[in-house]
C-alpha positions as CSV (number, residue, x, y, z in Angstrom):
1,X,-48.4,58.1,-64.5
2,X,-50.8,57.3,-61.6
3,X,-50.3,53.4,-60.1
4,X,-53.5,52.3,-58.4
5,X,-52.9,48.9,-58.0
6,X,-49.5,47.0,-57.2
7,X,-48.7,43.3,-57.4
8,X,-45.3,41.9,-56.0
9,X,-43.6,38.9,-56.4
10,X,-40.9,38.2,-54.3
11,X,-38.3,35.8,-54.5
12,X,-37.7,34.3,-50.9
13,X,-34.2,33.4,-51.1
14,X,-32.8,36.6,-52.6
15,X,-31.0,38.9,-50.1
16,X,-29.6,36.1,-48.1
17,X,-33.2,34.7,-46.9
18,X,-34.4,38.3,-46.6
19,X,-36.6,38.7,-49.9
20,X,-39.3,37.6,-47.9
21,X,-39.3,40.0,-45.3
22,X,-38.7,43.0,-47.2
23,X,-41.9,42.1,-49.5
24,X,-43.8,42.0,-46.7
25,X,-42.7,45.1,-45.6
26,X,-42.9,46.6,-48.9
27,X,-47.0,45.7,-49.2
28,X,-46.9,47.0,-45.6
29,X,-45.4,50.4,-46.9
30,X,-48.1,50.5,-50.2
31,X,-51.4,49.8,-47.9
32,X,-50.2,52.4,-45.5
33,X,-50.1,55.2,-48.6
34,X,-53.4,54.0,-49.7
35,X,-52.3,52.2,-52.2
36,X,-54.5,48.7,-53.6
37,X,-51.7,45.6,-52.9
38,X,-51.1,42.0,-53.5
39,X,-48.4,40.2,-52.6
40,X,-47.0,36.5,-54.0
41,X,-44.1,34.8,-52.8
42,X,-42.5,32.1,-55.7
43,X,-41.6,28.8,-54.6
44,X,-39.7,28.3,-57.5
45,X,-38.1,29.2,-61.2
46,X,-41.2,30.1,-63.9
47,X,-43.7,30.9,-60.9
48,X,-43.3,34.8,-61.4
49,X,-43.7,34.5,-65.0
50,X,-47.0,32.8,-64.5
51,X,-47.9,34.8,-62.2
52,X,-47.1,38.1,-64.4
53,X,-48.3,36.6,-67.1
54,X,-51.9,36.3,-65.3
55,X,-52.1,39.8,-64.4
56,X,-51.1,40.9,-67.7
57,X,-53.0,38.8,-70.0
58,X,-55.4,36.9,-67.7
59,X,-54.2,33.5,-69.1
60,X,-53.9,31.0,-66.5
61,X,-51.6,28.4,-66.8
62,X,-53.8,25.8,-64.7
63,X,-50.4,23.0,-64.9
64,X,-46.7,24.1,-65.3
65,X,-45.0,22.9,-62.4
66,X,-41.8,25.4,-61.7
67,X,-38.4,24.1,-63.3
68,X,-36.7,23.8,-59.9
69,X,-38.4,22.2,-56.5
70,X,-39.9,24.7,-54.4
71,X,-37.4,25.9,-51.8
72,X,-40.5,26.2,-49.7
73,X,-44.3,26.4,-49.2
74,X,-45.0,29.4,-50.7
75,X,-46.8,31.6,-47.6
76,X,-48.4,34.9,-49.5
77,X,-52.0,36.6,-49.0
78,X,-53.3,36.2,-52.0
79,X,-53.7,32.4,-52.2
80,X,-51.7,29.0,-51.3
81,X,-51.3,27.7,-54.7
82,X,-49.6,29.0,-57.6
83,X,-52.5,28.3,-59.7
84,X,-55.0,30.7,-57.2
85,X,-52.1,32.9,-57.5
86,X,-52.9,33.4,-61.1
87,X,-56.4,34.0,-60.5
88,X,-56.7,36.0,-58.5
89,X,-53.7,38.3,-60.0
90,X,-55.9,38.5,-63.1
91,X,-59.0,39.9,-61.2
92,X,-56.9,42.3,-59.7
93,X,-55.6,43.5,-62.8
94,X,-52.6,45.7,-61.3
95,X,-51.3,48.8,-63.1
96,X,-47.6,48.1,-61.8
97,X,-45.8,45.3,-60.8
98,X,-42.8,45.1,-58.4
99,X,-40.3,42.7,-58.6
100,X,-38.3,41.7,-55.0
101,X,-35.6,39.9,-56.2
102,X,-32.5,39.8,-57.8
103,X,-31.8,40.6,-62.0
104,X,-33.0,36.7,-62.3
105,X,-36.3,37.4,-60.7
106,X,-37.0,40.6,-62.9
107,X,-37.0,38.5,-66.1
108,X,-38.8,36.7,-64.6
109,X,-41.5,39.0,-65.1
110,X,-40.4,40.8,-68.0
111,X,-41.2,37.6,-69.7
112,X,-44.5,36.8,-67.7
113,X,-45.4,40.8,-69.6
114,X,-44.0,40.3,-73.1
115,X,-47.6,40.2,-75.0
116,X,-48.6,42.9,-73.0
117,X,-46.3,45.4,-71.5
118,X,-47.4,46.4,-67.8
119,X,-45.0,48.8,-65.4
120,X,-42.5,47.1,-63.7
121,X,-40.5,48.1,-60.7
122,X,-37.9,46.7,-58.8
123,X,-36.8,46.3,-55.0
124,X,-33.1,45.2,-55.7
125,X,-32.4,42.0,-53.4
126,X,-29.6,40.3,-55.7
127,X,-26.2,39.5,-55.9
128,X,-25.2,42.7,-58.7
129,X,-28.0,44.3,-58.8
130,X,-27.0,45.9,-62.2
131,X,-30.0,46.7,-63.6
132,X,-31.1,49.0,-59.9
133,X,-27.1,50.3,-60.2
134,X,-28.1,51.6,-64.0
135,X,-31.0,53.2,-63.2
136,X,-30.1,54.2,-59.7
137,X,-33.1,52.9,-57.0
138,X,-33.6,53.0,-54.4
139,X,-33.3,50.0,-52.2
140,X,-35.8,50.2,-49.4
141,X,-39.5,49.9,-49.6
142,X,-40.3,53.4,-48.0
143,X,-38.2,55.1,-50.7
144,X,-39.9,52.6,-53.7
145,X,-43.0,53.3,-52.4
146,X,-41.8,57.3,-52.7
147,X,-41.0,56.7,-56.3
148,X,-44.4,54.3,-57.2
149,X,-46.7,57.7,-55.9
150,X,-44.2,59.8,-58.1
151,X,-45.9,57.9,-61.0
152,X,-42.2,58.0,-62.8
153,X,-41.3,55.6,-65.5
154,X,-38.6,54.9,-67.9
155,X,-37.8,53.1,-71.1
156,X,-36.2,49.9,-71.2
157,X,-35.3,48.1,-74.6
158,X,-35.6,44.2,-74.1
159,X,-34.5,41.3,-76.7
160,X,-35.6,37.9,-77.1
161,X,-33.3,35.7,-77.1
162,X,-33.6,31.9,-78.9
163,X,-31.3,29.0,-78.5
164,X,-31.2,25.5,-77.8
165,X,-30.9,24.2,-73.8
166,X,-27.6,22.4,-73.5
167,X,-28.3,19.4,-71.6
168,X,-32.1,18.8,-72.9
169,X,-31.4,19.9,-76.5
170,X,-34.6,21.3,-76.7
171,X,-35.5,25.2,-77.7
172,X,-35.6,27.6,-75.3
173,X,-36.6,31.5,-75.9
174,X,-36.0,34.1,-73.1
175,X,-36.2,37.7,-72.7
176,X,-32.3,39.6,-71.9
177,X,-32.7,43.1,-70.6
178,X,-28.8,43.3,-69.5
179,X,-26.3,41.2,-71.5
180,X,-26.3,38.4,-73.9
181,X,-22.8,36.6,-73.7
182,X,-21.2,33.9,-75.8
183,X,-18.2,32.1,-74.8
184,X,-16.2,32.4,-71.5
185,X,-18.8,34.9,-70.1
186,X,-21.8,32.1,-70.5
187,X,-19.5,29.6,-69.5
188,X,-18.7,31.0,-66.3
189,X,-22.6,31.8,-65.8
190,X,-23.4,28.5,-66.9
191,X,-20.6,26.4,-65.0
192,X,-22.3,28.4,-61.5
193,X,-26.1,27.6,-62.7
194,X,-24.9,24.5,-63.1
195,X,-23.4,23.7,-59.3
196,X,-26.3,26.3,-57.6
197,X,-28.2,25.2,-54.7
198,X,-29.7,28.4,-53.4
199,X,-28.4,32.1,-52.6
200,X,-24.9,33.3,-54.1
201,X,-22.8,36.2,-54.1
202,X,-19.7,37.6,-56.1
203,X,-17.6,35.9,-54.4
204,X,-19.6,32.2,-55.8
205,X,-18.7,33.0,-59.1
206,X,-14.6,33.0,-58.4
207,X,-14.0,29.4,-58.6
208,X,-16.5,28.7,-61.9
209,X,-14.2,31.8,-63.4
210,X,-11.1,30.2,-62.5
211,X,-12.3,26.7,-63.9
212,X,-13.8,28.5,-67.3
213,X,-10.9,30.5,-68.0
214,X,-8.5,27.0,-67.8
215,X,-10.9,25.2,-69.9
216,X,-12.1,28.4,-72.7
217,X,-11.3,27.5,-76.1
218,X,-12.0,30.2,-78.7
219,X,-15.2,30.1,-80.9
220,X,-16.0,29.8,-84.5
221,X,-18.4,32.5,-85.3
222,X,-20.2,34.6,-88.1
223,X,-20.7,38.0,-86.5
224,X,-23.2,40.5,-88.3
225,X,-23.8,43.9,-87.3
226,X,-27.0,45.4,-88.6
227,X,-26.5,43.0,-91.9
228,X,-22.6,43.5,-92.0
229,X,-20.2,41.0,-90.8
230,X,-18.2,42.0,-87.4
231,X,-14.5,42.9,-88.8
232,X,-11.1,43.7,-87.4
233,X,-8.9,46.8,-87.8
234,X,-7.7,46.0,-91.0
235,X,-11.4,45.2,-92.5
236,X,-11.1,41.4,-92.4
237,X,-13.8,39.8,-91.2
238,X,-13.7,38.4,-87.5
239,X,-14.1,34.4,-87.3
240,X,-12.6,33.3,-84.5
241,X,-13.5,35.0,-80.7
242,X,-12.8,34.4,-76.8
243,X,-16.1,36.0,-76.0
244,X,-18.8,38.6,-76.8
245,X,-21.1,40.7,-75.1
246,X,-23.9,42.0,-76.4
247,X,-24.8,45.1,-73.3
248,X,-28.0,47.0,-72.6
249,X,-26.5,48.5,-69.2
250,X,-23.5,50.4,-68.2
251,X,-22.7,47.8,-65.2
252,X,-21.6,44.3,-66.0
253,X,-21.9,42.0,-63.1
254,X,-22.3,45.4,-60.7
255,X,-18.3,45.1,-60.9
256,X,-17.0,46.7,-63.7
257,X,-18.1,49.5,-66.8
């Protein structure tokens, strides 16, 4: 598959401050293969999905302020607001898009392309990483840029995912393309949502583990399988469980198999 035209969006923040940066260098890299780029920077949570979502669709949400304050002015080529940023992604019409971010920043756009699948790529900036460790990428832009003009692609199941938002009560449906957890696994992810202010690392999620595993108590749940309910060894249905982990990749949390 030939790629014409590439849009990224780039999460700031990621890399420790450096998402930024390597954007830039990455629409650099495309322009100097003859490549057609754009380039958007998010200044916040639900800007790349807009964005995404323009350039696959060319629906413009014209007032959905992001979910968390910008962490800054958003500084890009292709416009100074988020709403021109959606514009003019839709006149572009790209033929890939290229996430610079971490695994957050991906679904990002895998839910701005749910009604209409586009390409997707990825310039690993994040704190695991798991999805790039899976599929092994590469993690500078000359050698993305390599693999965009290889024109190689690869399928990725996705799920959607529906719930209700713990502190607002209200629903809440999101695309998973690595893990869906339940108990002490979305507790610890929750507990470190929760208490973040801006870039992490492994090492951020030690004390929210620690605090989880004090406080777990064990769930109450009907499991079904394909229609069957989840059972034990002995054939007895399983109603009580610590955690579970529903796993589209081979690397959980870019620690452990």
């Amino acid at each position: 598959m030939a790629f014409c035209r590439v849009l990224i969006l780039a999460n700031p923040i990621a890399g420790r401050g450096r998402g930024e940066e390597r954007a830039t260098a990455l629409y650099a890299a495309l322009l100097a293969r003859d490549l057609d780029a754009q380039l958007f920077i998010t200044g916040g949570s639900g800007e790349a999905t807009l964005v995404a979502r323009a350039a696959a669709t060319g629906v413009i949400t014209e007032s959905s302020p992001p979910e968390d304050p910008p962490v800054e002015p958003p500084q890009h080529p292709i416009g100074p607001t988020l709403v021109e940023a959606q514009r003019d992604a839709a006149a572009f019409k790209p033929d890939l898009l290229i996430s610079v971010g971490g695994d957050g920043t991906l679904r990002e756009l895998l839910d701005g392309v749910a009604e209409r699948p586009l390409p997707v790529g990825l310039l690993p900036m994040g704190t695991a990483n798991v999805l790039a460790l899976d599929f092994k990428l590469p993690r500078t832009p000359k050698a993305l840029v390599d693999l965009v003009l290889a024109g190689t692609t690869r399928q990725l199941d996705l799920a959607t995912v529906t719930g209700t938002h713990q502190t607002t009560g209200k629903p809440q449906t999101q695309t998973s393309f690595l893990a869906v957890g339940l108990g002490i696994d979305a507790e610890i992810v929750r507990r470190l949502d929760a208490a973040r202010d801006g870039a992490i690392t492994k090492w951020s999620y030690l004390p929210h583990a620690a605090r989880a595993i004090v406080a777990h108590k064990e769930l109450d749940l009907c499991v079904e399988v394909d229609g069957q309910p989840l059972t034990n060894a002995s054939g007895a249905p399983i109603e009580r469980v610590a955690a579970l982990l529903l796993a589209n990749v081979i690397n959980f949390g870019g620690i452990v198999k």
